[in-house]
VEXDREN-714329 format. One record per residue (C-alpha): x, y, z. Coordinates in nm, 3 decimals. Layout:
N
NODE        X        Y        Z
NODE        X        Y        Z
...
% end
This chain:
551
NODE        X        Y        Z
NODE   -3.005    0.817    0.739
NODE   -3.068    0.570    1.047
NODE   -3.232    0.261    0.904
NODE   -3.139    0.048    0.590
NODE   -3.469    0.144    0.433
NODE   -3.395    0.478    0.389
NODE   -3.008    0.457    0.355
NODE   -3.175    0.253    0.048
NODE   -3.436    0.519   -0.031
NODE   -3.196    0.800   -0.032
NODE   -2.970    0.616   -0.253
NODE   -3.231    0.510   -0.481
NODE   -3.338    0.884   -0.526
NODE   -2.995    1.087   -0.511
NODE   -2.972    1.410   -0.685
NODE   -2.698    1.582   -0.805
NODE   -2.531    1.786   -0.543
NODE   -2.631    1.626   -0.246
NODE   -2.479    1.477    0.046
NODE   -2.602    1.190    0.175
NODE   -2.466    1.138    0.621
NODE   -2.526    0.804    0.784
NODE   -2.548    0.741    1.112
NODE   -2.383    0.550    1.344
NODE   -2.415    0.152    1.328
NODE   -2.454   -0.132    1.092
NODE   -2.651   -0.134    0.807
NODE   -2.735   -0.552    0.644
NODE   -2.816   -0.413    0.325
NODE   -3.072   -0.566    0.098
NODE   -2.993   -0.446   -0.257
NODE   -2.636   -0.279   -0.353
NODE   -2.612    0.093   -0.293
NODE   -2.649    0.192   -0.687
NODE   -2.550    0.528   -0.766
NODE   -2.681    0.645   -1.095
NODE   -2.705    0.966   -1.350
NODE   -2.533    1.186   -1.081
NODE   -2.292    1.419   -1.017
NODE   -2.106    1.579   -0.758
NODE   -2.220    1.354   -0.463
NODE   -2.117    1.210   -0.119
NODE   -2.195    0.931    0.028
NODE   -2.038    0.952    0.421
NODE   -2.083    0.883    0.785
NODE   -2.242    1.167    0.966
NODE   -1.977    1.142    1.239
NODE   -1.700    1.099    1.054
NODE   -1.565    0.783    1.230
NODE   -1.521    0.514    0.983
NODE   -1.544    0.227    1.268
NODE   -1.915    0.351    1.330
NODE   -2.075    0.342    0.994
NODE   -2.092   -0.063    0.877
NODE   -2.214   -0.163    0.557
NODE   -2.263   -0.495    0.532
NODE   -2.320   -0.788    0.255
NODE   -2.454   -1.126    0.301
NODE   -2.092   -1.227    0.311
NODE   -1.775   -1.291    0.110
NODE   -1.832   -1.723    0.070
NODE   -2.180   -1.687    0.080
NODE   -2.326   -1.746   -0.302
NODE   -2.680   -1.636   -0.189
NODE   -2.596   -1.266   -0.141
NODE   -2.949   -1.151   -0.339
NODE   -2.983   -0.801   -0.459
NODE   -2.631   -0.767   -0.275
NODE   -2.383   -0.874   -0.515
NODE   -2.154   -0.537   -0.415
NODE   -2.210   -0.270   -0.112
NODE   -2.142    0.019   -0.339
NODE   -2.216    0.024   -0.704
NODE   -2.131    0.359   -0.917
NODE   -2.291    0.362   -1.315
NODE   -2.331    0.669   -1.517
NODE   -2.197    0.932   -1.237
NODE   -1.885    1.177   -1.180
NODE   -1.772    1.337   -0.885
NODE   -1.883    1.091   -0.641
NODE   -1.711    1.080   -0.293
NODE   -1.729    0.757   -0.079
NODE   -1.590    0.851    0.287
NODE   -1.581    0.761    0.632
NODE   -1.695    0.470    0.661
NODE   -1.655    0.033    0.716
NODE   -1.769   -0.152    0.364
NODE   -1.770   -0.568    0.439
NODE   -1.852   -0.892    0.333
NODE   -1.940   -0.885   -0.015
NODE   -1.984   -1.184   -0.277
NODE   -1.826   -1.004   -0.544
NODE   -1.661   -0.661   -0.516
NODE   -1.737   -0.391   -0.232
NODE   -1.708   -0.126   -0.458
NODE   -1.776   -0.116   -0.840
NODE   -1.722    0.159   -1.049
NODE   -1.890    0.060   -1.428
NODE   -1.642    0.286   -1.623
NODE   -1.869    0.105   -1.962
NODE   -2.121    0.297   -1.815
NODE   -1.925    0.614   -1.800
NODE   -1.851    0.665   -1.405
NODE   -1.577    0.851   -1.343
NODE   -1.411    1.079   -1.103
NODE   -1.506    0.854   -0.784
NODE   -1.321    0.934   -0.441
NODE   -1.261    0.701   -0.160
NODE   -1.141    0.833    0.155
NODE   -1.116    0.672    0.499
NODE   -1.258    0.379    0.457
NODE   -1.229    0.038    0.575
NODE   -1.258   -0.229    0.364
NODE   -1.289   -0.600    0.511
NODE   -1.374   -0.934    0.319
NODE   -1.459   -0.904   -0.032
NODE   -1.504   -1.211   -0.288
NODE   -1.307   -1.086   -0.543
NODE   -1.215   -0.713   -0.566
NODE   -1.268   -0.460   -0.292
NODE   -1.288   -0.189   -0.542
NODE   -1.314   -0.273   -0.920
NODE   -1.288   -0.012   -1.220
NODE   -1.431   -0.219   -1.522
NODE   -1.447   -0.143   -1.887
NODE   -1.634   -0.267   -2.216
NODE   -1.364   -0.175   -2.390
NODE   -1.257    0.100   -2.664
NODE   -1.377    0.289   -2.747
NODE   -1.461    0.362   -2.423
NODE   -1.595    0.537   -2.184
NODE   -1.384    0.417   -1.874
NODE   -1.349    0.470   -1.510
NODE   -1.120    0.786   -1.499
NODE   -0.978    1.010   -1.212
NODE   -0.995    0.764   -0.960
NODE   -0.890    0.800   -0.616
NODE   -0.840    0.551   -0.312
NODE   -0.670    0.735    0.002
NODE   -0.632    0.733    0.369
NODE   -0.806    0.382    0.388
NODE   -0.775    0.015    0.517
NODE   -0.816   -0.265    0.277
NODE   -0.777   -0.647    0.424
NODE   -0.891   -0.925    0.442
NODE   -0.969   -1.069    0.794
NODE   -0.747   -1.392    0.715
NODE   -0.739   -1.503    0.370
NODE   -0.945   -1.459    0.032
NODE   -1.205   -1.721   -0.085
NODE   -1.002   -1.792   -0.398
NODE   -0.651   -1.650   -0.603
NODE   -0.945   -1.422   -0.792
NODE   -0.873   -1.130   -0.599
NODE   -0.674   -0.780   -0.582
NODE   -0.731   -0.461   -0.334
NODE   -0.766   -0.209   -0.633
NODE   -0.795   -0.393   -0.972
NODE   -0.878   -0.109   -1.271
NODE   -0.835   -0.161   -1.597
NODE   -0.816    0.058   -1.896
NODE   -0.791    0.379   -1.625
NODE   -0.650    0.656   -1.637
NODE   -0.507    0.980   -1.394
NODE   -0.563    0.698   -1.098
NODE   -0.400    0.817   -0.739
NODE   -0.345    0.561   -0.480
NODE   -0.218    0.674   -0.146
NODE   -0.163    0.649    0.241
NODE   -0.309    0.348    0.261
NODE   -0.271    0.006    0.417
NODE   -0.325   -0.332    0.229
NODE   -0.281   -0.606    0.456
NODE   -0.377   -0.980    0.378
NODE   -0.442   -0.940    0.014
NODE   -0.375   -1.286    0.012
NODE   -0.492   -1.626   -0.100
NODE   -0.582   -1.951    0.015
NODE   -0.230   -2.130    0.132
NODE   -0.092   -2.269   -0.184
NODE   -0.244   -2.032   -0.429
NODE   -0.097   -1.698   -0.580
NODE   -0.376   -1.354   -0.495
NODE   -0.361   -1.092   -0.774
NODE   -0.167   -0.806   -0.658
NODE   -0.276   -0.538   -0.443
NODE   -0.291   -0.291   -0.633
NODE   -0.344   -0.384   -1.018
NODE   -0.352   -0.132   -1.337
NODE   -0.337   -0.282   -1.643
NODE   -0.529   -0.302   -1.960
NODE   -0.369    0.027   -2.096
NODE   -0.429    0.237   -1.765
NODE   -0.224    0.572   -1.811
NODE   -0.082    0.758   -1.580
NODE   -0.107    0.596   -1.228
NODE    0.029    0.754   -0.939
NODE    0.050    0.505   -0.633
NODE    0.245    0.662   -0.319
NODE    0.287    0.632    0.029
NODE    0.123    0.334    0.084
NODE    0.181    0.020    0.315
NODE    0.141   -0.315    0.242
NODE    0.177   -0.586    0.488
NODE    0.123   -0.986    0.384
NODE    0.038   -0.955    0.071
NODE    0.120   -1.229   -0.203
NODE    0.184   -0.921   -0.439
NODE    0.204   -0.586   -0.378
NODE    0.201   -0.387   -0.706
NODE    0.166   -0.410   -1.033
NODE    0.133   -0.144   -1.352
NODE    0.048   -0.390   -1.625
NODE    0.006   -0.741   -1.619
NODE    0.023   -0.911   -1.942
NODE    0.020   -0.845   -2.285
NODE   -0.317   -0.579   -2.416
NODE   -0.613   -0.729   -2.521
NODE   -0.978   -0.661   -2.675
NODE   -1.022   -0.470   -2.364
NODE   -0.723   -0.224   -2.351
NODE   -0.784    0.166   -2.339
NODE   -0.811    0.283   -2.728
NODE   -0.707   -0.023   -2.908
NODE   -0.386   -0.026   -2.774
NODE   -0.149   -0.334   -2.907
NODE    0.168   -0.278   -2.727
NODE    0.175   -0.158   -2.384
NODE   -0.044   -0.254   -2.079
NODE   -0.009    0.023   -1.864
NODE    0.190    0.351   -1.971
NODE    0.293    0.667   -1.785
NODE    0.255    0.665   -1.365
NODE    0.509    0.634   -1.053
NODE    0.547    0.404   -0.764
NODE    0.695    0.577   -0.510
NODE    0.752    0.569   -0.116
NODE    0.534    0.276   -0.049
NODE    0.639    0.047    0.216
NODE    0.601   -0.334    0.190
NODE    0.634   -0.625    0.402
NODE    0.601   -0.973    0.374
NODE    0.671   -1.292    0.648
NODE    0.480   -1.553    0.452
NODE    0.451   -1.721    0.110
NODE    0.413   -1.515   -0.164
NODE    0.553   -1.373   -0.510
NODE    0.701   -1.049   -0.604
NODE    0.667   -0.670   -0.467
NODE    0.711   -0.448   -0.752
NODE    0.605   -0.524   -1.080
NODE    0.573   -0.370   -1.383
NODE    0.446   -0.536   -1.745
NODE    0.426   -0.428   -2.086
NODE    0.482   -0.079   -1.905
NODE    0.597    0.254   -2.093
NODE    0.792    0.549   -1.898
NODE    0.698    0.422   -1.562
NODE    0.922    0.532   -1.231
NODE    0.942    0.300   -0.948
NODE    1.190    0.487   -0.658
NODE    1.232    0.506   -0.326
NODE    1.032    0.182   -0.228
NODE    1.103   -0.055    0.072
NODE    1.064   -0.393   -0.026
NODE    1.125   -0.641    0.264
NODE    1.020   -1.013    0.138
NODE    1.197   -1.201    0.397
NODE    1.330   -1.461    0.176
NODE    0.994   -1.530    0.032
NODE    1.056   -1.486   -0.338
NODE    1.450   -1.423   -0.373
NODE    1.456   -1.444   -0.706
NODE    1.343   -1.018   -0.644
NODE    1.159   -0.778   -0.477
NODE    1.117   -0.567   -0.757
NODE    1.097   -0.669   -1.128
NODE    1.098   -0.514   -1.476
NODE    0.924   -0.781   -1.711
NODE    0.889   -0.787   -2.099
NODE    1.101   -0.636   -2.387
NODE    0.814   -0.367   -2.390
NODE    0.884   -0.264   -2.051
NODE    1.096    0.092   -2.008
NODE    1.167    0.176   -1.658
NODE    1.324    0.425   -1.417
NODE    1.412    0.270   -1.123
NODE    1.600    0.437   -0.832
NODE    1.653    0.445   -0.463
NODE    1.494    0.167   -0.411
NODE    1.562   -0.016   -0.066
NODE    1.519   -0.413   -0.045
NODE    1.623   -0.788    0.073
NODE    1.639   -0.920   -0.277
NODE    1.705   -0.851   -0.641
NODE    1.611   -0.579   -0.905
NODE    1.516   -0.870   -1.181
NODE    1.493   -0.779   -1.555
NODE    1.309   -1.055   -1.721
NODE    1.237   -1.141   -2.061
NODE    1.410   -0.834   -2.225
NODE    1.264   -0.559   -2.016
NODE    1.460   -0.238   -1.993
NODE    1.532    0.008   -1.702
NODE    1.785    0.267   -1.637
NODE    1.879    0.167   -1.262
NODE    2.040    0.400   -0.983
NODE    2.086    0.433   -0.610
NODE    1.907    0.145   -0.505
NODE    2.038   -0.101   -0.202
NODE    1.913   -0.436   -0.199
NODE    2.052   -0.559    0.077
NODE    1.844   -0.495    0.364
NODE    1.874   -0.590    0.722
NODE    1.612   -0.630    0.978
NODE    1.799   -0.435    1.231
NODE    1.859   -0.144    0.992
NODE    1.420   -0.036    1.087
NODE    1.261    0.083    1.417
NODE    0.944   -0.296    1.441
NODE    0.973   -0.435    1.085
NODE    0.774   -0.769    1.252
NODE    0.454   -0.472    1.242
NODE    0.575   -0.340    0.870
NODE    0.721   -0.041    1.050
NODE    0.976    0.028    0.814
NODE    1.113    0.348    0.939
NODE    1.479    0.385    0.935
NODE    1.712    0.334    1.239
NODE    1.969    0.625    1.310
NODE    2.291    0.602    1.148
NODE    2.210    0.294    0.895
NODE    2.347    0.249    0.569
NODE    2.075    0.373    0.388
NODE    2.095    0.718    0.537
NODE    2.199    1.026    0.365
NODE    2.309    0.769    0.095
NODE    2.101    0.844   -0.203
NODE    2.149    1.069   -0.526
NODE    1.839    1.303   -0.550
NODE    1.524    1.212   -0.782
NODE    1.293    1.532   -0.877
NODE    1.003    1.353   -0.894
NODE    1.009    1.248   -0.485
NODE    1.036    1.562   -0.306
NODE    0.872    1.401    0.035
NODE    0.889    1.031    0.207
NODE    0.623    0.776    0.320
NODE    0.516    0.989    0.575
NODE    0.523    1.347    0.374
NODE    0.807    1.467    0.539
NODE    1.037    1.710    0.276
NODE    1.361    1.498    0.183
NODE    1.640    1.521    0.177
NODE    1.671    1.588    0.606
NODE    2.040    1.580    0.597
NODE    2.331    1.599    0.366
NODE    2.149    1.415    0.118
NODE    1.821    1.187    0.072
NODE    1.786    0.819    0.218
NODE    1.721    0.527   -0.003
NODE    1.375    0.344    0.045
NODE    1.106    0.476    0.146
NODE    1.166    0.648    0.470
NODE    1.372    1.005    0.513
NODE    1.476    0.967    0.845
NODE    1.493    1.244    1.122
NODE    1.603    1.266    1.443
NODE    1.257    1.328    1.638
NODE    1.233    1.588    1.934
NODE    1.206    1.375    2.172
NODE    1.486    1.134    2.049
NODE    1.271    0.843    2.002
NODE    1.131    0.726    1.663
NODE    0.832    0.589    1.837
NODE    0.741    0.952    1.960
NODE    0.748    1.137    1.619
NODE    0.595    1.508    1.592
NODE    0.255    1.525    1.590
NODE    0.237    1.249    1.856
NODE   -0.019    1.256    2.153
NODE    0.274    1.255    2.403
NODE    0.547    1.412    2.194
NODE    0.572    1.719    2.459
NODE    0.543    1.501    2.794
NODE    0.810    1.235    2.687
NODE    1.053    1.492    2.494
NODE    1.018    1.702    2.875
NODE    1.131    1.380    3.074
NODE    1.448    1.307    2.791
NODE    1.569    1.617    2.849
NODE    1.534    1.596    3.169
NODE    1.719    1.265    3.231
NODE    1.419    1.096    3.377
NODE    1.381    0.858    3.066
NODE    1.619    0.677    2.842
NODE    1.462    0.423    2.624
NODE    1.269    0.099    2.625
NODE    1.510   -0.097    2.403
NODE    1.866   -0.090    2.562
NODE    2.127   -0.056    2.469
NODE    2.014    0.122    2.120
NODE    1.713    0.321    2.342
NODE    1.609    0.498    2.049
NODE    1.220    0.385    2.138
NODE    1.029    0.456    2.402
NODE    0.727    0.256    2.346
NODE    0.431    0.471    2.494
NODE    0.164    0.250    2.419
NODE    0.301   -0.042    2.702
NODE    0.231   -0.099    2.960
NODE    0.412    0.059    3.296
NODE    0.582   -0.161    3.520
NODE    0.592   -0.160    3.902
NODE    1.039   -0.186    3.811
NODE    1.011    0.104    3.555
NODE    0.802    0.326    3.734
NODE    1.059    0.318    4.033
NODE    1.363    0.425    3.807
NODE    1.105    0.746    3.653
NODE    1.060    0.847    4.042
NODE    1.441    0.788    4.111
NODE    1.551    1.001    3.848
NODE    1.301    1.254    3.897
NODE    1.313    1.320    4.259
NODE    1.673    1.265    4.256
NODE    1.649    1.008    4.559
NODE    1.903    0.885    4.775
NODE    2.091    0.548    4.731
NODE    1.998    0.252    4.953
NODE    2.247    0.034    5.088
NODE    2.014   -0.308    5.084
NODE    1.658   -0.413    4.966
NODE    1.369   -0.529    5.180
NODE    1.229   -0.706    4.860
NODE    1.305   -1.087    4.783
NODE    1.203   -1.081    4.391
NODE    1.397   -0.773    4.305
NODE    1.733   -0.903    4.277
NODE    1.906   -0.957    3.894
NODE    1.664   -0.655    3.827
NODE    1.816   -0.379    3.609
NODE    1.572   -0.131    3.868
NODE    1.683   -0.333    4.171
NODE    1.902   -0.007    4.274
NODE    1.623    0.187    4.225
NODE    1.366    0.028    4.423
NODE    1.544    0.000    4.687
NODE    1.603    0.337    4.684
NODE    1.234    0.414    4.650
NODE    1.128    0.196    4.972
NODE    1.389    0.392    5.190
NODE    1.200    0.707    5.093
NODE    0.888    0.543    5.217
NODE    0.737    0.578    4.855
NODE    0.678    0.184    4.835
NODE    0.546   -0.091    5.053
NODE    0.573   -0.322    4.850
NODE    0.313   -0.556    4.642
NODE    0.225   -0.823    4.858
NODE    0.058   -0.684    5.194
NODE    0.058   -0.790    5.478
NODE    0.412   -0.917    5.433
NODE    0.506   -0.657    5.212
NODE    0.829   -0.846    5.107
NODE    0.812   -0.875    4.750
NODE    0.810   -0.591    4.484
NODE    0.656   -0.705    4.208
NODE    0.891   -0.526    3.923
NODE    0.763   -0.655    3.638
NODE    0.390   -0.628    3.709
NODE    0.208   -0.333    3.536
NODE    0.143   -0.032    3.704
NODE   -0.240    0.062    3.753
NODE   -0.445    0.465    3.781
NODE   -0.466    0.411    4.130
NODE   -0.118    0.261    4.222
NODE    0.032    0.482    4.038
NODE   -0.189    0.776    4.200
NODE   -0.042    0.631    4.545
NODE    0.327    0.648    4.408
NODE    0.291    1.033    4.271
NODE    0.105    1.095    4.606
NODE    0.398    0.996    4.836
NODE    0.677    1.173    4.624
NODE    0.494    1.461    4.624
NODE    0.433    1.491    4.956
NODE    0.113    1.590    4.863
NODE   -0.197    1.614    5.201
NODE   -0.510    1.773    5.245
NODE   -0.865    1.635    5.228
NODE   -0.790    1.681    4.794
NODE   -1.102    1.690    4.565
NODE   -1.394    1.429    4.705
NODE   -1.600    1.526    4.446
NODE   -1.419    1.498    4.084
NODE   -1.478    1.101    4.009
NODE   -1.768    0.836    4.018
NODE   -1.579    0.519    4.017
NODE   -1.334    0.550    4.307
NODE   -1.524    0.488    4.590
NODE   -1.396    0.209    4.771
NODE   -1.117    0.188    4.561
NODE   -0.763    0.187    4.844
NODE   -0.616    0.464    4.646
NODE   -0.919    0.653    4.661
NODE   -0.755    0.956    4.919
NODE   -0.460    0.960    4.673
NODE   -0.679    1.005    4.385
NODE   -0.876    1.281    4.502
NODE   -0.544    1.424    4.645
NODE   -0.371    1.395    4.291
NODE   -0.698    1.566    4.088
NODE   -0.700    1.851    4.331
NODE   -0.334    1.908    4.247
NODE   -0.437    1.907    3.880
NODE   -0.188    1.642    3.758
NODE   -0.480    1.390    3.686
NODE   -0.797    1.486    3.480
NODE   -0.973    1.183    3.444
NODE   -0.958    0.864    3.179
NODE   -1.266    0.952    2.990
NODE   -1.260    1.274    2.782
NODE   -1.434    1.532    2.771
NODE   -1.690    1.417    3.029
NODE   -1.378    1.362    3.259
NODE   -1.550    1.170    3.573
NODE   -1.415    0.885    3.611
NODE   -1.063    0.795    3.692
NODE   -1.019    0.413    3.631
NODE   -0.844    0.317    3.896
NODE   -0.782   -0.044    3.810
NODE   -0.673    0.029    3.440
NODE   -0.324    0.002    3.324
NODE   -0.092    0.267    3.307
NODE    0.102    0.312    2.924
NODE    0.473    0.473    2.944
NODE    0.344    0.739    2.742
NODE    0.031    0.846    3.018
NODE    0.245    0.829    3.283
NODE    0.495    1.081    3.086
NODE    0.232    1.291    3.074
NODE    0.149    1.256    3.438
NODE    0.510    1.329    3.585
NODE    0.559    1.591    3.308
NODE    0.231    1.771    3.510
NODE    0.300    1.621    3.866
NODE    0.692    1.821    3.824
NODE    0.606    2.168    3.677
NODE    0.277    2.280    3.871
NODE    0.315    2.592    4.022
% end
């Protein structure tokens, strides 16, 4: 599908068993997307690349949204996947699933979600005695809101009355209202919903995270039910964070034989009364291993058995908690501090627990990464290049004196860059400077060094008497530096890029591709070089890693 009017079409006449791909770009839809008296469909982007597909309403504020009070409307279907793709800027709800009108079984995978008027995705009921939205799933997806909701009427994932609902590896962030009001939470289950399971994900200013049950049942809960508001489920490994105003984390209400463990829960001082709470004489709980800056709160007669949990948090104790990266530090109290729980086998990030003598509290297992840097975990684009130069001696950190990071998406500096070369050319000392800005610098040493090997000229020709150490490195500087330390000559490879002719470094360049330590900046095509972009820590890892083991 290409154009809305047969994106609309193909809707509008969807068969069972049948894909539906969509290409690339932004669709301003004129009616919702209904999805009827089906079964085992998709709905996805042909490429796969949820950025590319964009379905859009006629906004979130804007009252006159038309035929386009949702993007994505599901009625009497099962087995319906939703994938891949951006879903924005609807009046009501981005995605409704009519569980009165017996959908069930609906995936949603990769998606992003931005700007919806109430709920970005909505399981509704009539009622008992049912049919309701069942066997819901929400994964691997983005759900925010740009800056704020229109109104407190909102929640990320609001069911009610569902049940066998799983909620993972995603990130809510700005599930929020306007300032002074109180959003729903996050992610809400209530109305008798049975059996939730909501793991792994990460939640970043939200006024309220989650929440199994709300308040007491009503004409609407799941088979007449008079007691509890959500029973069953477990909350585990999610990660939340919090810098603004707000209300709790973790809740659960009216709530039977729920677990809530291994959690991080870092509110900041926005809500101490507790990050996590156990609420109504209805309420039975297991709650363990919990890691927080605030309480555990029992209120009004709710009861928990309560183990392992730490709730007293420091900032320091996680690798960028200012970005929700709650990851555990080496050697912090939380570490190999927590009694085992069968039912959390695995951490936020899937890794097996426990990694050491025993598991961590929260929601993190930490483990000490190959390449000794938390930033660089396995898996990682540069994991081989910067774990090389560590064992090697040619790096040590970007955070002194801890230097457990490495930080490979920043920027090179000129001052950096100088120590790398230092270290791994093993260069001689210099006895003075030429350079008048390079003094008080922690790579003073080593820039001298560098000029005496006639690596540098400095920044600042013709005078050449200033360094620059804190500028950032670009393709083509740093082709020049790698070019003079290898010694490299030769008339290199003239005819491997299209954009560095006329560039200064342009000999270098061709000089370092004919070497094979550079391949280009724009995969697969490969030809261009980009000689004025910057140069990240963890590209020019990769770059010495190549430049030092060629044959």
């Amino acid at each position: 599908m290409a154009t809305v009017p047969e994106l609309q079409a193909a809707v509008a006449n969807l068969e069972s068993n049948t894909t539906i791909l969509i290409a690339d770009g932004t669709y301003n839809l004129n009616n919702t997307l209904n999805i009827r008296d089906v079964t085992n469909v998709a709905i996805r982007s042909q490429s796969g690349n949820r950025e590319a597909v964009v379905l859009r309403g006629r906004g979130m504020s804007n009252p006159a949204h038309g035929n386009v009070p949702h993007v994505i409307a599901v009625y009497d279907a099962s087995n319906v996947l939703i994938a891949d793709m951006t879903l924005r800027d609807a009046y009501y709800h981005l995605i409704q699933i009519h569980g009165e009108a017996d959908a069930d079984g609906v995936r949603m995978h990769n998606l992003h979600l931005i700007d919806a008027g109430e709920q970005f995705i909505k399981g509704s009921t009539a009622g008992p005695p049912g049919p309701y939205a069942d066997g819901g799933e929400v994964s691997c997806s983005v759900i925010e809101y740009t800056d704020r909701a229109r109104s407190d009427y909102t929640n990320g994932v609001d069911v009610l009355a569902g049940s066998d609902w799983v909620i993972r590896d995603n990130v809510f962030r700005n599930i929020r209202a306007p300032l002074g009001q109180l959003a729903g939470p996050a992610i809400l289950m209530w109305r008798n919903s049975l059996d939730t399971i909501v793991e792994r994900n990460l939640f970043v200013e939200c006024d309220r995270a989650i929440a199994l049950g709300l308040s007491s049942p009503d004409a609407n809960s799941r088979n007449g039910e008079t007691v509890y508001d959500h029973q069953g489920g477990i909350i585990r490994n999610n990660m939340i964070y919090r810098e603004g105003p707000g209300d709790i984390g973790i809740t659960v209400n009216y709530a039977r034989d729920v677990e809530i463990s291994h959690n991080t829960v870092i509110l900041n001082g926005t809500f101490p009364w507790g990050a996590i709470e156990y609420r109504f004489a209805a309420t039975d709980a297991a709650i363990h291993n919990n890691l927080t800056d605030a309480p555990i709160w029992r209120r009004n007669g709710g009861n928990a058995v309560i183990t392992g949990n730490l709730t007293t948090a420091q900032l320091d104790w996680f690798v960028d908690p200012d970005s929700g990266d709650l990851h555990l530090r080496r050697g912090t109290p939380p570490v190999d501090t927590a009694p085992a729980v069968a039912s959390v086998a695995d951490d936020f990030d899937g890794a097996p627990r426990p990694y050491g003598s025993a598991a961590d509290i929260g929601a993190d297992e930490y483990a000490e990464p190959p390449s000794g840097f938390l930033d660089v975990p396995p898996g990682h684009l540069f994991e081989g290049d910067v774990t090389w130069l560590a064992d090697n001696g040619i790096t040590r950190g970007c955070n002194p004196p801890r230097n457990d990071l490495f930080c490979p998406e920043a920027g090179m500096t000129r001052g950096q860059m100088a120590s790398f070369l230092v270290r791994a050319f093993d260069l001689d000392p210099a006895a003075t400077s030429p350079f008048t800005d390079t003094a008080g610098s922690i790579h003073e040493a080593d820039i001298a060094a560098l000029e005496q090997a006639g690596i540098t000229k400095g920044c600042n020709p013709p005078a050449n008497d200033r360094f620059c150490p804190g500028s950032t490195v670009t393709r083509g500087q740093m082709a020049a530096f790698l070019v003079r330390s290898l010694r490299l000559t030769g008339s290199g490879d003239g005819s491997r890029f299209i954009d560095d002719d006329g560039s200064i470094f342009e000999h270098e360049i061709e000089l370092l591709a004919g070497a094979g330590i550079t391949r280009g900046c724009n995969p697969p095509l490969n030809n261009r070089f980009c000689p004025q972009s910057p140069v990240t820590r963890g590209q020019m890892a990769a770059f010495l890693h190549r430049a030092l083991i060629r044959p």
